[in-house]
ROBARO-943230 format. One record per residue (C-alpha): residue in one letter; x, z, y. Coordinates in steps of 0.05 Angstrom, whole numbers, padded with zeros to 5 digits, always signed. Example, Ala and Ser with C-alpha at 12.3 -4.5 7.8 and 13.67 -1.06 7.14 Angstrom:
! residues 2
a+00246+00156-00090s+00273+00143-00021
***
This chain:
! residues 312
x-00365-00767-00410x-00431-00745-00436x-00408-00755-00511x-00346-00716-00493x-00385-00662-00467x-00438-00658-00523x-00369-00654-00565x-00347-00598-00532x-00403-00562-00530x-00408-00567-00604x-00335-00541-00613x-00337-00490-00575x-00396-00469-00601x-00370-00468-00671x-00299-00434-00650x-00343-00372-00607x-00385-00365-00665x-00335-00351-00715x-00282-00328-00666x-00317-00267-00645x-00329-00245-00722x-00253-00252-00724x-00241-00202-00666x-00283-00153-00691x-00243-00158-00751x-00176-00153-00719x-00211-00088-00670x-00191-00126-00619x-00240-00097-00568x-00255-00082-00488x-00227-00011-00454x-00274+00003-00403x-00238+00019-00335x-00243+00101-00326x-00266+00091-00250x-00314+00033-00263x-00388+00038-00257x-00421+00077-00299x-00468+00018-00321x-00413-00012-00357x-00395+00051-00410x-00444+00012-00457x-00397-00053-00457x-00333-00003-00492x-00317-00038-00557x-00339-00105-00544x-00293-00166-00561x-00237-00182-00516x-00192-00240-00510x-00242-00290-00521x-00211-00334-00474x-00168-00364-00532x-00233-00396-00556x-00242-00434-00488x-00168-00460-00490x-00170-00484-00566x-00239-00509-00549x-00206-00551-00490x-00147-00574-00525x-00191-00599-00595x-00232-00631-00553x-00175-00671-00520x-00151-00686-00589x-00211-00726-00609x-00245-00747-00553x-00190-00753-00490x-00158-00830-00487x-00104-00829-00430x-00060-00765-00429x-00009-00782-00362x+00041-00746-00335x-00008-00698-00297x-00049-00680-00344x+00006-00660-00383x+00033-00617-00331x-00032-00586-00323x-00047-00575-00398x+00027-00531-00395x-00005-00492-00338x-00065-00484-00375x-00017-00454-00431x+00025-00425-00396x-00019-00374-00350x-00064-00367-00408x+00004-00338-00442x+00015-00292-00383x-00053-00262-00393x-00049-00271-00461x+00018-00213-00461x-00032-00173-00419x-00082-00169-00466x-00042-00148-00522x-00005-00101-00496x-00071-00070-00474x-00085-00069-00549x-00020-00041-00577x-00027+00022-00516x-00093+00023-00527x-00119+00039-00454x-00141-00013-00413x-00071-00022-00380x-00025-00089-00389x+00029-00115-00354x+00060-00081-00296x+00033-00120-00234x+00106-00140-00219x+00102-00154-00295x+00044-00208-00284x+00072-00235-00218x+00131-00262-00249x+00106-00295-00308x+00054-00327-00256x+00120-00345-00220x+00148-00376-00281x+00097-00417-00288x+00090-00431-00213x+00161-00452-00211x+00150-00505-00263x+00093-00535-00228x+00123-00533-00163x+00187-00569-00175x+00153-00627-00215x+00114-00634-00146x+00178-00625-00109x+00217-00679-00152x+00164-00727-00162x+00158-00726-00088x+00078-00705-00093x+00087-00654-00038x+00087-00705+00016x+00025-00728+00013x-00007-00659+00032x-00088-00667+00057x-00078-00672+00144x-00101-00600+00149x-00042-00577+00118x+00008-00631+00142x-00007-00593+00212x+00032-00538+00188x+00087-00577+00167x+00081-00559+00096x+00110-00619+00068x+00180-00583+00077x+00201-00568+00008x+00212-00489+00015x+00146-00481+00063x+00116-00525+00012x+00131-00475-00051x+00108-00412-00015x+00049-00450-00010x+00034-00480-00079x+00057-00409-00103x+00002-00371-00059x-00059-00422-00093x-00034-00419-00159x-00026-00338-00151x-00082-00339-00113x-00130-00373-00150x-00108-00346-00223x-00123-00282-00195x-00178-00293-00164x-00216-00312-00224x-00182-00250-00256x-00216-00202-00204x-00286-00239-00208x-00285-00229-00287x-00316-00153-00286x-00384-00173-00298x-00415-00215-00363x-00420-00283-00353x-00396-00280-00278x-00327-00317-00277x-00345-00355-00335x-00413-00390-00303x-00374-00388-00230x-00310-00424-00260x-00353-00477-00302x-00391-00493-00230x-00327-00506-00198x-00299-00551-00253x-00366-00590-00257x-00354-00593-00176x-00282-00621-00185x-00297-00671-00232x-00338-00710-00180x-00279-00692-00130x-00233-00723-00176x-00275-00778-00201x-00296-00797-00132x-00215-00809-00109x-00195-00842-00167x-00170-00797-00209x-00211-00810-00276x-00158-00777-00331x-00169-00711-00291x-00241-00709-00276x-00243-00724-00346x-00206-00657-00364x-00242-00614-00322x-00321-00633-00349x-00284-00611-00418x-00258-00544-00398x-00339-00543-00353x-00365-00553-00418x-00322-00505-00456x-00342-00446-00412x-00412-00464-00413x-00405-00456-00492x-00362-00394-00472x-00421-00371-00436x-00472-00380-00484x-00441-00315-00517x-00416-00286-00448x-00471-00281-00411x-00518-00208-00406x-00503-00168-00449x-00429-00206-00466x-00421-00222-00539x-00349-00229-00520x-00301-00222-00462x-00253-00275-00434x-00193-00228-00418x-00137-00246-00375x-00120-00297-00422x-00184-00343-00400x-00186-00314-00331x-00103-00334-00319x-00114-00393-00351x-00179-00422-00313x-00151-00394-00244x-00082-00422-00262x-00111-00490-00273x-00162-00500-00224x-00098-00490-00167x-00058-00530-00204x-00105-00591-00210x-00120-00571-00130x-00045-00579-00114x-00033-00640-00165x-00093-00677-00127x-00086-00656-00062x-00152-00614-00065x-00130-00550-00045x-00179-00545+00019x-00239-00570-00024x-00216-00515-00075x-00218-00453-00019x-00292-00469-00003x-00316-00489-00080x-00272-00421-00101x-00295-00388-00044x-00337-00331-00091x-00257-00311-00115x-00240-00318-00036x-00288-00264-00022x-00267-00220-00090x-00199-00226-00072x-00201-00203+00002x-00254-00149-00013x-00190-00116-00061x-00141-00125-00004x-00190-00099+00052x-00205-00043+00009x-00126-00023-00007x-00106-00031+00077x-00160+00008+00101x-00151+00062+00053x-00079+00067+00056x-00084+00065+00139x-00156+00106+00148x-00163+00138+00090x-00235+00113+00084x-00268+00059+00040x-00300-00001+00071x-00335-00019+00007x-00365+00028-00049x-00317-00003-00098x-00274-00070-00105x-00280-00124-00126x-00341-00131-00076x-00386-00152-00142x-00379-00073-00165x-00402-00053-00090x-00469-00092-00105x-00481-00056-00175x-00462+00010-00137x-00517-00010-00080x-00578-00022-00133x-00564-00090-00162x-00580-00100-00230x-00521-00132-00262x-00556-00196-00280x-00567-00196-00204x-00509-00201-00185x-00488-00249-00227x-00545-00299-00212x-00532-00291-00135x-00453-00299-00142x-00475-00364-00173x-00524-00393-00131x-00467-00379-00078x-00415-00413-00122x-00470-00471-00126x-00474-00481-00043x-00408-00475-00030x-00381-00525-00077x-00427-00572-00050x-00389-00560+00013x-00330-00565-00019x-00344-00631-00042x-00360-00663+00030x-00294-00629+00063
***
């Protein structure tokens, strides 16, 4: 694994550096949300969509280095794909309106349903959905429709989950990479080489990522790396029956996640704000943390709870 990683990093290394001349070419650069801290008016016109670099970084690496390619790994390399695809639509369309507005959220849902759909019923036919971890066999989840709503909530869930966390440079990038490096011990630990495999190449192809992402960003990811990690990570949870270690490694997009639903119910009922902003990482900038700051912190958190994660 080491030589695939050193591999990796090389590629990707080689495909940022040249990729992110080639979006500056093309103009294909960041709108700054309107609403957004004021911090972040300095990151307008910075390159977007670099998460096409970490996929072709992924799947090159595969080509030359990766052995065994089985049935799940191809299933997960279509999700990978496939939700990059979804955010890849976003991202354009951004472009061609030229404001920092996509798809429709209805719009994203259902290509995230597509894709969902596709995973799901492979688990459904290849009977995979009965051998759920106990904490979820309590809620009889192994019943084939309770067992869709389910694998549709963590692949929803988790692809955007990563896509709220991506609002600062570096963070969802350096988060992600933790939690892949986290589930390739998970994965290696219960037998499943071909995968743990897979995900110390896509660790290793956001650390290259991150080399250009981190403070101040060289490049963005766009929906199209941040739909594509989150897509993958809940697949591979609900392939391997992982999805409890996957809630406390991911819990950093747990806690982005809820701080945008929290902040949309108690506005909507009270009219009032719990946090200064959401995602919760643009309440931390708002209360006197240096970007950077938050970044680091969101990290070291990622850090301790993966570790739990990896002793559920």
């Amino acid at each position: 694994m080491i030589k695939a990683t050193l591999v990796t990093l090389a590629i990707g290394y080689l495909i940022n550096y040249f990729g992110i001349k080639a979006l500056k070419k093309l103009n294909f650069r960041q709108n700054i949300r309107e609403d957004g801290p004021s911090s972040h008016l300095k990151k307008y016109g910075t390159p977007t969509m670099g998460g096409i670099f970490i996929i072709a970084t992924v799947l090159l690496s595969m080509l030359i280095t990766m052995q065994i390619v089985d049935t799940k790994i191809i299933i997960i390399i279509i999700s990978f794909i496939g939700f990059g695809s979804v955010g890849l639509l976003d991202d354009l369309l951004k472009k061609l309106r030229g404001k920092n507005l996509g798809l429709r959220s209805w719009q994203k849902m259902l290509g995230i349903l597509i894709i969902s759909l596709f995973i799901i019923s492979y688990m459904l036919k290849s009977g995979e959905y009965n051998n759920l971890h106990p904490f979820f066999l309590m809620f009889n989840l192994n019943n084939p429709l309770l067992f869709f709503l389910f694998g549709f909530t963590v692949l929803a869930g988790t692809s955007n989950g990563v896509n709220l966390t991506d609002g600062l440079d570096g963070l969802a990038a350096g988060t992600s990479a933790i939690i892949f490096v986290a589930f390739a011990f998970l994965n290696f630990n219960i037998g499943n080489h071909s995968i743990s495999y897979f995900c110390i190449l896509i660790a290793a192809a956001l650390m290259a990522f991150l080399w250009f992402n981190h403070h101040p960003a060289q490049v963005f990811m766009g929906d199209v790396g941040s739909l594509a990690i989150g897509g993958t990570l809940g697949t591979i949870a609900l392939l391997t029956h992982t999805e409890l270690n996957l809630f406390f490694c991911g819990f950093i997009f747990v806690i982005e996640t809820m701080s945008v639903i929290m902040q949309v119910i108690s506005f909507k009922l009270t009219k009032k704000r719990i946090f200064k902003m959401s995602p919760i990482h643009h309440h931390f900038e708002l209360s006197g943390w240096v970007e950077t700051k938050v970044v680091t912190r969101f990290w070291l958190t990622s850090i301790v709870f993966s570790l739990i994660g990896l002793l559920v």
